[in-house]
KOLDO-375167 format. One record per residue (C-alpha): residue number from 1; z, x, y. Coordinates in nm, 2 decimals, m for minus. Layout:
BEGIN
<site><kelum>NUM</kelum><up>Z</up><east>X</east><north>Y</north></site>
...
***
This chain:
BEGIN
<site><kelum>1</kelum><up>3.58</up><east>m5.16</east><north>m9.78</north></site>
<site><kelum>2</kelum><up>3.32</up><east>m5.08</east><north>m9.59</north></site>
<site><kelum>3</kelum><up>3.31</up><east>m5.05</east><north>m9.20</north></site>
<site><kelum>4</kelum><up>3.29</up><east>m5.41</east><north>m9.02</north></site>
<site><kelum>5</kelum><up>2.98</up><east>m5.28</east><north>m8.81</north></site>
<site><kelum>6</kelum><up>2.78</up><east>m5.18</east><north>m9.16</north></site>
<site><kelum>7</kelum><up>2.85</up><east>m5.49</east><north>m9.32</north></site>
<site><kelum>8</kelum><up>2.50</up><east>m5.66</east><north>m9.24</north></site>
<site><kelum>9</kelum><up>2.31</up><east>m5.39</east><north>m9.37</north></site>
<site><kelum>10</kelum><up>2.56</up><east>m5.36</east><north>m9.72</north></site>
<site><kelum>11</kelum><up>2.48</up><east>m5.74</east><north>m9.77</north></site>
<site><kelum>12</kelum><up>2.09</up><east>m5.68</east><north>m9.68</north></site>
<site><kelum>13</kelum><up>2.03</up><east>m5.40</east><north>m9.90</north></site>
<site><kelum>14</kelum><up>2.21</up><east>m5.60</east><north>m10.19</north></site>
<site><kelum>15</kelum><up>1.99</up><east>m5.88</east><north>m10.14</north></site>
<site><kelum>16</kelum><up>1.68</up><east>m5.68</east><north>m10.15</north></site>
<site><kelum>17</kelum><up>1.79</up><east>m5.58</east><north>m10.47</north></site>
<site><kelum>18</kelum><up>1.83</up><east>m5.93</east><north>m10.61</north></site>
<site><kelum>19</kelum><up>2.20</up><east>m5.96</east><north>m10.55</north></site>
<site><kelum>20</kelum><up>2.25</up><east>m6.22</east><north>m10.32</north></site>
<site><kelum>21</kelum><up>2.64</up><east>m6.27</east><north>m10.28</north></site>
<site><kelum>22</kelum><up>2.97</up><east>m6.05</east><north>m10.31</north></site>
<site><kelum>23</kelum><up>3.34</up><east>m6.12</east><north>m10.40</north></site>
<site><kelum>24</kelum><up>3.57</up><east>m5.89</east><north>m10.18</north></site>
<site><kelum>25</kelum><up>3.88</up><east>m5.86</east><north>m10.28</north></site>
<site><kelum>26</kelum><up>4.20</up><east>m5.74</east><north>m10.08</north></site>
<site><kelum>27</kelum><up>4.44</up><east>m5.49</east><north>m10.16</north></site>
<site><kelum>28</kelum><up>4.71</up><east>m5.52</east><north>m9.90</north></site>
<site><kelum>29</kelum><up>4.80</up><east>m5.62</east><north>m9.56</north></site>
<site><kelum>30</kelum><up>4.62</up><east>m5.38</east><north>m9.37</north></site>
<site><kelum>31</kelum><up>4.31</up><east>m5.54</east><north>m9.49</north></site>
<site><kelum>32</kelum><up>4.41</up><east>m5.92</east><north>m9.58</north></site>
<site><kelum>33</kelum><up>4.27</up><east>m6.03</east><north>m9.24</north></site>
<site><kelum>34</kelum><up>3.95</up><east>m5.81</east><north>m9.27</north></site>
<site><kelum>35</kelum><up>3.87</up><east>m5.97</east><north>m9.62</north></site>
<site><kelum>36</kelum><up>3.96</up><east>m6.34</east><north>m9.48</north></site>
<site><kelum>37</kelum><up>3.68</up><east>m6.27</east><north>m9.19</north></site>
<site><kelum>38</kelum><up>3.44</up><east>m6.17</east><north>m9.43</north></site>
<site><kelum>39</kelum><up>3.47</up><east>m6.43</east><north>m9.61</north></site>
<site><kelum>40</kelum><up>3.44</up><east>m6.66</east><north>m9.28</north></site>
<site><kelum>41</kelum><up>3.15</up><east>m6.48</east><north>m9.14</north></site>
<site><kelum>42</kelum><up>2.92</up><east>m6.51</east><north>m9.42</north></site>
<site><kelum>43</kelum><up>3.01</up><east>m6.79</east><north>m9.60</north></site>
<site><kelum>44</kelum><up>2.68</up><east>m6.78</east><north>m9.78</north></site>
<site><kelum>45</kelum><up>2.70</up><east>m6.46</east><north>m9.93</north></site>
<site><kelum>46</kelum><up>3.08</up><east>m6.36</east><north>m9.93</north></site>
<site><kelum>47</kelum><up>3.39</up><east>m6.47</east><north>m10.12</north></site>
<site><kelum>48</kelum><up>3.75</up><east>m6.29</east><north>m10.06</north></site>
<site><kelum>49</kelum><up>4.05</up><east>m6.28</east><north>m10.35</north></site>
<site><kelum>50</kelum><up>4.35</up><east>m6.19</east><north>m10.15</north></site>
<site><kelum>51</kelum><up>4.68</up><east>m5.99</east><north>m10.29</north></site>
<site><kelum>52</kelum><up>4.83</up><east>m5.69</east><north>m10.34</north></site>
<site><kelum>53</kelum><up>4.72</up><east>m5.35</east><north>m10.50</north></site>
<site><kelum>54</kelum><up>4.92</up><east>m5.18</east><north>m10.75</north></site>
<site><kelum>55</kelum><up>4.92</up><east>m4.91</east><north>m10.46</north></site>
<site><kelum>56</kelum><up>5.06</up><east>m5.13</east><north>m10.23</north></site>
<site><kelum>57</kelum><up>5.35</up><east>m5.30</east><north>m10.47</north></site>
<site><kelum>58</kelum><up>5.64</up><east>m5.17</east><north>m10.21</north></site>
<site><kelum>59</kelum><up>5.48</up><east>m5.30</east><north>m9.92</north></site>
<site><kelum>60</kelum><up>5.51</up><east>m5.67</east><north>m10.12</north></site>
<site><kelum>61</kelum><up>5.80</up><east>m5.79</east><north>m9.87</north></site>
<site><kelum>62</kelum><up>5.88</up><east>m6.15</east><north>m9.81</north></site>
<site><kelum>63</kelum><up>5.67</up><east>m6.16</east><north>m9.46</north></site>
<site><kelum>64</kelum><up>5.37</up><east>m6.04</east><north>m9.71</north></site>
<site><kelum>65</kelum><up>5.39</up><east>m6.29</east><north>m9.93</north></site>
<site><kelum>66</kelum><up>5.36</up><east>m6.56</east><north>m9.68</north></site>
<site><kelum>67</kelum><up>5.06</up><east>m6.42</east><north>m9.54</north></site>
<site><kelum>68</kelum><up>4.88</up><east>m6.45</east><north>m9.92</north></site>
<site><kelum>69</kelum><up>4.99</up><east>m6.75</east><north>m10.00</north></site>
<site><kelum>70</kelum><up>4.87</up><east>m6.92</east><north>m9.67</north></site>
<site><kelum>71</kelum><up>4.57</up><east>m6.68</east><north>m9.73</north></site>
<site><kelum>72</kelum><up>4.49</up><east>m6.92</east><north>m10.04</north></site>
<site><kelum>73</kelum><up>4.40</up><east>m7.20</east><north>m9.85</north></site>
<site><kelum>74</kelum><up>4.12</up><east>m7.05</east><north>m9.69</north></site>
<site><kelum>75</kelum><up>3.77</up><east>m7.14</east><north>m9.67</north></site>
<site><kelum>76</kelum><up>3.61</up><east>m6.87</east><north>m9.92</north></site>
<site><kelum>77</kelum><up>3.90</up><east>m6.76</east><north>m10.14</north></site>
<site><kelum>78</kelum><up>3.88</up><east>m6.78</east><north>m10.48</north></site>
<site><kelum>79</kelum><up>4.10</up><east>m6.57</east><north>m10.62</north></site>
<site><kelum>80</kelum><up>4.41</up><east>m6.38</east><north>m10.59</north></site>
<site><kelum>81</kelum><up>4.38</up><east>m6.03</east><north>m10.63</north></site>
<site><kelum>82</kelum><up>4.29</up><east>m5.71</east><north>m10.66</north></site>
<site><kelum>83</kelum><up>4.63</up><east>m5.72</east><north>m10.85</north></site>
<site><kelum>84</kelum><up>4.77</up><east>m5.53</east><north>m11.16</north></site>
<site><kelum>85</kelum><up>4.89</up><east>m5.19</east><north>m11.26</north></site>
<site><kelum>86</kelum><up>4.84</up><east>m4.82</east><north>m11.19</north></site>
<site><kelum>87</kelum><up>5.03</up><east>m4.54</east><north>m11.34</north></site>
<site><kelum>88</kelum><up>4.82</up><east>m4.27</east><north>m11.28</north></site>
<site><kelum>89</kelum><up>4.89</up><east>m4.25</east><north>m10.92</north></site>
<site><kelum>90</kelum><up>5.22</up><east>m4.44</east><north>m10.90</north></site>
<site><kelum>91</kelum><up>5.14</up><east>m4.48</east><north>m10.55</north></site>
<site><kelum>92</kelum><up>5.44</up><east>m4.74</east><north>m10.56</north></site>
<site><kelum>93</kelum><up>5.75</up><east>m4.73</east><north>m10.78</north></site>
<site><kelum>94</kelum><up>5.69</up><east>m4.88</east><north>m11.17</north></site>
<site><kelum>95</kelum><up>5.94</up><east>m5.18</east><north>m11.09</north></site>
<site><kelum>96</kelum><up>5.78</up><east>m5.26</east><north>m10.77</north></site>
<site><kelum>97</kelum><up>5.45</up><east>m5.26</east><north>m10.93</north></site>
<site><kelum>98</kelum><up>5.59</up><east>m5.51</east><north>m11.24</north></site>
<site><kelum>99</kelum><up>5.75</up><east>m5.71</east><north>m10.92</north></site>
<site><kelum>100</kelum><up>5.45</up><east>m5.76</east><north>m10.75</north></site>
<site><kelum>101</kelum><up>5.18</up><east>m5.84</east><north>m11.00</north></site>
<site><kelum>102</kelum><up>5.48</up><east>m6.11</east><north>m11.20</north></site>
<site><kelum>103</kelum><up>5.45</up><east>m6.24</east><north>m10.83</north></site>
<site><kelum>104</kelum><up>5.08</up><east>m6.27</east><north>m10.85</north></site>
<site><kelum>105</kelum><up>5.04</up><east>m6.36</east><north>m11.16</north></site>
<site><kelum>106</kelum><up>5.24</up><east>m6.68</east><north>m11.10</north></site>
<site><kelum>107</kelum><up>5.15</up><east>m6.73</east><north>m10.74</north></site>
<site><kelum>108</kelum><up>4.78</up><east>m6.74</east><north>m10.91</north></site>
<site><kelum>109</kelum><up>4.88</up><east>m6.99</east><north>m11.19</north></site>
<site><kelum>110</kelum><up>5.08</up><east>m7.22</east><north>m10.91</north></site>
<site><kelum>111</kelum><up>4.76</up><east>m7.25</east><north>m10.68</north></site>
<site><kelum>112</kelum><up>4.52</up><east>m7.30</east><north>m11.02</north></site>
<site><kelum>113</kelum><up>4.35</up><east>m6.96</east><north>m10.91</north></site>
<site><kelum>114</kelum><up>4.19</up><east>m6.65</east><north>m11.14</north></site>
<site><kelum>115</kelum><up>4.28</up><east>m6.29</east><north>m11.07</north></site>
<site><kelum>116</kelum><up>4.12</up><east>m5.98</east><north>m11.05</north></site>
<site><kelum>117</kelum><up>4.29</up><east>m5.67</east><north>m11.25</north></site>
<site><kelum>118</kelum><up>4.33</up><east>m5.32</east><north>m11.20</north></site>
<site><kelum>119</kelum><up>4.45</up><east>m5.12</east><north>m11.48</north></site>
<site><kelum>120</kelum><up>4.51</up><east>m4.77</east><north>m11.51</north></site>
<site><kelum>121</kelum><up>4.72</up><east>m4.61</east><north>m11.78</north></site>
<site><kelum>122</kelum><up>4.91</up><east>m4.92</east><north>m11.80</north></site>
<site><kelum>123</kelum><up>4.79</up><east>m5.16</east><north>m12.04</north></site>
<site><kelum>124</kelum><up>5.08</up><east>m5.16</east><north>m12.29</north></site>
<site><kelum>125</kelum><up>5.30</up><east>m5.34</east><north>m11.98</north></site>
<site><kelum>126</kelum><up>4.97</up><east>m5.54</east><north>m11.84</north></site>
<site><kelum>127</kelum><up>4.88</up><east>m5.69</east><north>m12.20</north></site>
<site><kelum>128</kelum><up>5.26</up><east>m5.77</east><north>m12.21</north></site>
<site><kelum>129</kelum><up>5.27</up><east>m5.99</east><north>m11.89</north></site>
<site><kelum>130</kelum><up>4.92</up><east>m6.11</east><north>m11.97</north></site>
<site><kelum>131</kelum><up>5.05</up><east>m6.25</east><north>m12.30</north></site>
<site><kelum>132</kelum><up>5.35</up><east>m6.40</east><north>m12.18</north></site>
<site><kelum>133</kelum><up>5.11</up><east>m6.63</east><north>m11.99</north></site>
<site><kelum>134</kelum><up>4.83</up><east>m6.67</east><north>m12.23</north></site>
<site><kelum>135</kelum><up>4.63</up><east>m7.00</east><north>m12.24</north></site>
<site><kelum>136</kelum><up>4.74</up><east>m7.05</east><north>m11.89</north></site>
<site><kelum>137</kelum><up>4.56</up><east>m6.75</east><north>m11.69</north></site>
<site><kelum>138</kelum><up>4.20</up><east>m6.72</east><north>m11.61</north></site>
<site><kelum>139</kelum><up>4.08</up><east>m6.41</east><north>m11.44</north></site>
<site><kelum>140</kelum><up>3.89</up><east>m6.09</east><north>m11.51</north></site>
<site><kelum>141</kelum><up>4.03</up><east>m5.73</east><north>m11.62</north></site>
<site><kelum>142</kelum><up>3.78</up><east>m5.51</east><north>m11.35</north></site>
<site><kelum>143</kelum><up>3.61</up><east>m5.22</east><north>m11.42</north></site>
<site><kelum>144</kelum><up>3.77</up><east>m5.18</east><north>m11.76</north></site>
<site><kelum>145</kelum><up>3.82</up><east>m4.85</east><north>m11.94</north></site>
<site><kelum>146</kelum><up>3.98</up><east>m4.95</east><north>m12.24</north></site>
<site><kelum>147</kelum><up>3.90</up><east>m4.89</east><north>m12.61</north></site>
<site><kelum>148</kelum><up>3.71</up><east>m5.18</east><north>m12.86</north></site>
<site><kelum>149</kelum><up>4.06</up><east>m5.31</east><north>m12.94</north></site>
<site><kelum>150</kelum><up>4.24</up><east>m5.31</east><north>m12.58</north></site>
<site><kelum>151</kelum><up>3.90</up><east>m5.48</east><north>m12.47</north></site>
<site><kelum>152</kelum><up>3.84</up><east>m5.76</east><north>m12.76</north></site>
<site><kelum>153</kelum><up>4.26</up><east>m5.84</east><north>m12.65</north></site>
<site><kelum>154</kelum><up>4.15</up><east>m5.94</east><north>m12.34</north></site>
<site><kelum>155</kelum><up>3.91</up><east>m6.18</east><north>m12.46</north></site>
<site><kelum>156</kelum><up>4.13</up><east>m6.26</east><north>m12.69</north></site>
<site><kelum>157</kelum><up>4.38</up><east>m6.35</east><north>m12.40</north></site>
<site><kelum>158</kelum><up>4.11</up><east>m6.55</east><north>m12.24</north></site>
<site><kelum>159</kelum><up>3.97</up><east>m6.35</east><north>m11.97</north></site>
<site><kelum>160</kelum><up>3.64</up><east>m6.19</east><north>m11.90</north></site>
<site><kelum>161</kelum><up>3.61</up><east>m5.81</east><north>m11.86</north></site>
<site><kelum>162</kelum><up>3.43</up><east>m5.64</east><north>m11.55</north></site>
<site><kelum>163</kelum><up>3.19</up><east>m5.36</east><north>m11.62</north></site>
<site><kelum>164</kelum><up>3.14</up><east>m5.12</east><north>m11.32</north></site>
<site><kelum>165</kelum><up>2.85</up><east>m4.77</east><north>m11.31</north></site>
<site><kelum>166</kelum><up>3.11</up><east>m4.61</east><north>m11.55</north></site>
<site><kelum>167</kelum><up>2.89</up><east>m4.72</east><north>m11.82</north></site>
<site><kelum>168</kelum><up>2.61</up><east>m4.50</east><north>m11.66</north></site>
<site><kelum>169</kelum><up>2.74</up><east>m4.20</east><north>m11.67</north></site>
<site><kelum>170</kelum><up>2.65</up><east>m3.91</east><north>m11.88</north></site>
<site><kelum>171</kelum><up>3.01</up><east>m3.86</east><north>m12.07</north></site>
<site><kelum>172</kelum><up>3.13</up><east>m4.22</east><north>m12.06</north></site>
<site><kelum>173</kelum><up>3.03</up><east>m4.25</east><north>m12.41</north></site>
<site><kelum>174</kelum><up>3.39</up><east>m4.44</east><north>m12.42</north></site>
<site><kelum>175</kelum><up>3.31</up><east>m4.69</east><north>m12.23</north></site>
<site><kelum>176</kelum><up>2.99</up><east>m4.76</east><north>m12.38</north></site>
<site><kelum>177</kelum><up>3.17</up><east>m4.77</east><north>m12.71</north></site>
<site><kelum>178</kelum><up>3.35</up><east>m5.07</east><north>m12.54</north></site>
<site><kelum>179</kelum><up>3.06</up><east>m5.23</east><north>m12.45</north></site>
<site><kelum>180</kelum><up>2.92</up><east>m5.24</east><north>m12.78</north></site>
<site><kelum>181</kelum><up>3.26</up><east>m5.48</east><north>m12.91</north></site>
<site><kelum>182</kelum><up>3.17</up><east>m5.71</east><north>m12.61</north></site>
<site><kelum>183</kelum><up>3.08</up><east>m6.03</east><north>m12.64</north></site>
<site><kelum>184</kelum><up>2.78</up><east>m6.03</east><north>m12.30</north></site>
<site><kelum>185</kelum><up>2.88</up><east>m6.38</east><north>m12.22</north></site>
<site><kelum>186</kelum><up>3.23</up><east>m6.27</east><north>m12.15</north></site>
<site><kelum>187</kelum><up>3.14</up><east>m5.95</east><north>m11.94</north></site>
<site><kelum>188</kelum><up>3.06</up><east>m5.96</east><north>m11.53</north></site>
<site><kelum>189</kelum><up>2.90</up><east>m5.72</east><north>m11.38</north></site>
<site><kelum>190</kelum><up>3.05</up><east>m5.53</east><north>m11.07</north></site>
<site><kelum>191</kelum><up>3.01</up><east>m5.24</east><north>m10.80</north></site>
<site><kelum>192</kelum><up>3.45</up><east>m5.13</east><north>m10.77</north></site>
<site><kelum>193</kelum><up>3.26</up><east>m5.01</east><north>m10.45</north></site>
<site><kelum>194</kelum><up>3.29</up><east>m4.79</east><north>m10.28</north></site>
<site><kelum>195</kelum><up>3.39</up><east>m4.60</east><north>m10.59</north></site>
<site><kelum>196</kelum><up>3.24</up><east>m4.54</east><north>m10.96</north></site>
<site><kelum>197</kelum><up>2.82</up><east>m4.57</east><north>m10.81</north></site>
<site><kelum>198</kelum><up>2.63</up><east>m4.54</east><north>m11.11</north></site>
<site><kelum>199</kelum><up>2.39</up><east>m4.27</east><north>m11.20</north></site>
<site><kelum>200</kelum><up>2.14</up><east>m4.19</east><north>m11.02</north></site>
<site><kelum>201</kelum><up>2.36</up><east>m4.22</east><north>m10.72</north></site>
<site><kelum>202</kelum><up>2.68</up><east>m4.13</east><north>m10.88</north></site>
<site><kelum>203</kelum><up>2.93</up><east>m3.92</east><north>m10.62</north></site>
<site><kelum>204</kelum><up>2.78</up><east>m4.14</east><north>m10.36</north></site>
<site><kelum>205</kelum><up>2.95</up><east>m4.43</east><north>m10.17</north></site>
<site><kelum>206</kelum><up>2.89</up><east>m4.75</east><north>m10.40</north></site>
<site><kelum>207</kelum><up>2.72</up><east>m5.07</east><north>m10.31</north></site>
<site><kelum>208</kelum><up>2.65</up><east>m5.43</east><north>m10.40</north></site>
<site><kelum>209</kelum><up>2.26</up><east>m5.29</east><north>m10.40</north></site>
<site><kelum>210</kelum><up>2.32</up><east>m5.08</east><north>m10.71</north></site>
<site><kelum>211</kelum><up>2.51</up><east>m5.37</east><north>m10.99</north></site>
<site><kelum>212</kelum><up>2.12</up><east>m5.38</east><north>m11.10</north></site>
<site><kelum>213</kelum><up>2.18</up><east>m5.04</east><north>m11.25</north></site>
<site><kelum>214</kelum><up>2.48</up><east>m5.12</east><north>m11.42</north></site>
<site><kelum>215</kelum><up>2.29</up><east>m5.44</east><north>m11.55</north></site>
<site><kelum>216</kelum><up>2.03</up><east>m5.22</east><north>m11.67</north></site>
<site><kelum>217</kelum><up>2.24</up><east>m5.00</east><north>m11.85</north></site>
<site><kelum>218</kelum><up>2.40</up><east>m5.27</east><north>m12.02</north></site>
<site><kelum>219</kelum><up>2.10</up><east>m5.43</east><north>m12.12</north></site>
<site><kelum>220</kelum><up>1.98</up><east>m5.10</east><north>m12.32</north></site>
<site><kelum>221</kelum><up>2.35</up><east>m5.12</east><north>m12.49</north></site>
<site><kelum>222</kelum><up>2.30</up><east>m5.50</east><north>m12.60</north></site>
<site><kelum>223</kelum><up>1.91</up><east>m5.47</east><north>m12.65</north></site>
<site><kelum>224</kelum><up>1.87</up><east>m5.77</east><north>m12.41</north></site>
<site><kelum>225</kelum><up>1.68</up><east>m5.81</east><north>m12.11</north></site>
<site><kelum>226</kelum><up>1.82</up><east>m5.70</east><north>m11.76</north></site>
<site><kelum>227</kelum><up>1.76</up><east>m6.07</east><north>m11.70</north></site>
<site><kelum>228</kelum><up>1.95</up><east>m6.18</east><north>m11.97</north></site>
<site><kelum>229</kelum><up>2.27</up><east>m6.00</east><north>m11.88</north></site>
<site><kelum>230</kelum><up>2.23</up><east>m6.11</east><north>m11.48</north></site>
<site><kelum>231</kelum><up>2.19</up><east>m6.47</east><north>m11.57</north></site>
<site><kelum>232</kelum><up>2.51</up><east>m6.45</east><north>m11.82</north></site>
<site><kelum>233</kelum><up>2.72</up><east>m6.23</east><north>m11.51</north></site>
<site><kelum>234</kelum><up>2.60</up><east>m6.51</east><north>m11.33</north></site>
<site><kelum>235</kelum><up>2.69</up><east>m6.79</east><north>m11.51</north></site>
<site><kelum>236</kelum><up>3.03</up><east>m6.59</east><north>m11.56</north></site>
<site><kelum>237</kelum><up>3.12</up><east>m6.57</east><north>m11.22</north></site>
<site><kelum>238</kelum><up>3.01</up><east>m6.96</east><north>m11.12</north></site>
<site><kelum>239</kelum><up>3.27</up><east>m7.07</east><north>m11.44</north></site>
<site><kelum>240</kelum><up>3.56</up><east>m6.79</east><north>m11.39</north></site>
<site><kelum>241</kelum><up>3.56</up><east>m6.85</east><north>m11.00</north></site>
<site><kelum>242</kelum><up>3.45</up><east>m7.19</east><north>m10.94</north></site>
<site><kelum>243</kelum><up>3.14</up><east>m7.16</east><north>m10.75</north></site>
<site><kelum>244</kelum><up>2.89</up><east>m7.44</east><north>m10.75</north></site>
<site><kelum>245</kelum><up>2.54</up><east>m7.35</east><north>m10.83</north></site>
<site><kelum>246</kelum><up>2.42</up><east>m7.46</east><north>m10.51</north></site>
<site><kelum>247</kelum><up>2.60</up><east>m7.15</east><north>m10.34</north></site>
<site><kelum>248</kelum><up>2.30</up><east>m6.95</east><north>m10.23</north></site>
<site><kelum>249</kelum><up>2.44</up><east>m6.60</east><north>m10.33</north></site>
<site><kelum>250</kelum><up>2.37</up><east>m6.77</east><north>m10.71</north></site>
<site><kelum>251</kelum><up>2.04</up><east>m7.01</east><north>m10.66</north></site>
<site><kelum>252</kelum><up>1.83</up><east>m6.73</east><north>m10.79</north></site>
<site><kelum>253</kelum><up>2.03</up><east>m6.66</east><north>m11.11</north></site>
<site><kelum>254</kelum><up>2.15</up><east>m6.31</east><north>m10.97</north></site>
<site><kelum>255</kelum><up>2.43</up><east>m6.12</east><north>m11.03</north></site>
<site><kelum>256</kelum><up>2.77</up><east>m6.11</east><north>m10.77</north></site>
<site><kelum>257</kelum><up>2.93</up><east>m5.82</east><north>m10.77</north></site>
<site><kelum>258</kelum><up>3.23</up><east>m5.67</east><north>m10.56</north></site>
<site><kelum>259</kelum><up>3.19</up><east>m5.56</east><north>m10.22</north></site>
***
């Protein structure tokens, strides 16, 4: 997340590039509050999921808890993450991790809420809790790096899938593999800033400013217009996150992303 004092100039820079409003998601309770006041300050142009990251899991204690749920009733929260698994890391314990997003996941379908998922060498136990609940849960798997199979599963499942710069990149020929088994109306497009910029600013800090570059991309990979795949991303986000279409950030028909 970036610092509170660059904020203005993040959401300017965005807009310039056609990309009028964010979704910021938490990932613990250092930066719960931070997300909240985003979303309070710039109601226009910023919308907050609050929960736990898979990093986080141990920290997940019964005071923490309380704070997300009462999060939820929040002017500008829309969703409950960023949630899920991460064994690459294991920044937190396996069981803590299972723990916390079971947690989520039903705190999410309680309050009638989507989630945002992180997933890293992990899917086997994430498609597992996913299932259990499919047909009830509506959220998006972010910036996912999957095969054809893991990826038509999720739609399968019902959610959408987030595509992030990886698609850019010169050896990501994976990912773009993905793409191709992808239905575009079931795909948003999004920064996972301030990681993952696309090329040409790859190794830099990431920014709303650049999701037209990953639009780009994926337009080349469906042989559709850039326009095409900003007003389905669009569209996506309104439906998967409830935003009415008289929220500015969408008026245009431009793509949110992740701040």
């Amino acid at each position: 997340m970036f610092p509170r004092h660059e904020v203005p100039g993040v959401l300017d820079r965005a807009a310039s590039a056609g990309v009028l409003g964010v979704l910021v998601p938490a990932t613990g309770g250092e930066d719960l509050d931070t997300t909240l006041g985003l979303a309070a300050d710039y109601p226009d142009r910023v919308l907050a999921a609050t929960g736990v990251h898979p990093h986080e899991a141990a920290s997940l204690d019964a005071g923490l808890k309380k704070r997300i749920e009462q999060s939820l009733n929040r002017d500008g929260v829309v969703a409950v993450g960023e949630i899920g698994l991460d064994y690459h890391y294991m920044n937190s314990p396996r069981e803590d991790q299972l723990d916390a997003l079971g947690w989520h996941l039903d705190l999410a379908l309680e309050a009638d809420l989507p989630v945002v998922l992180h997933n890293r060498e992990s899917w086997a136990d994430l498609e597992g809790m996913l299932a259990e609940r499919r047909g009830r849960l509506r959220g998006v798997c972010h910036s996912f790096a999957e095969g054809p199979g893991e990826a038509r599963r999720v739609l399968e499942l019902g959610l959408w899938i987030g595509i992030s710069g990886m698609v850019t990149f010169k050896a990501a020929d994976n990912i773009r593999e993905m793409v191709a088994a992808l239905d575009p109306g079931r795909v948003l497009v999004e920064t996972d800033s301030p990681f993952l910029a696309p090329v040409p600013h790859r190794g830099r800090q990431n920014e709303p400013a650049y999701i037209p570059l990953v639009g780009r991309r994926l337009a080349e990979e469906w042989k559709k217009t850039a326009e095409d795949v900003a007003s389905n991303s669009s569209a996506g986000f309104r439906e998967l996150f409830g935003v009415s279409e008289d929220w500015p950030a969408l008026s245009k028909g431009s793509p949110a992303g992740s701040l």
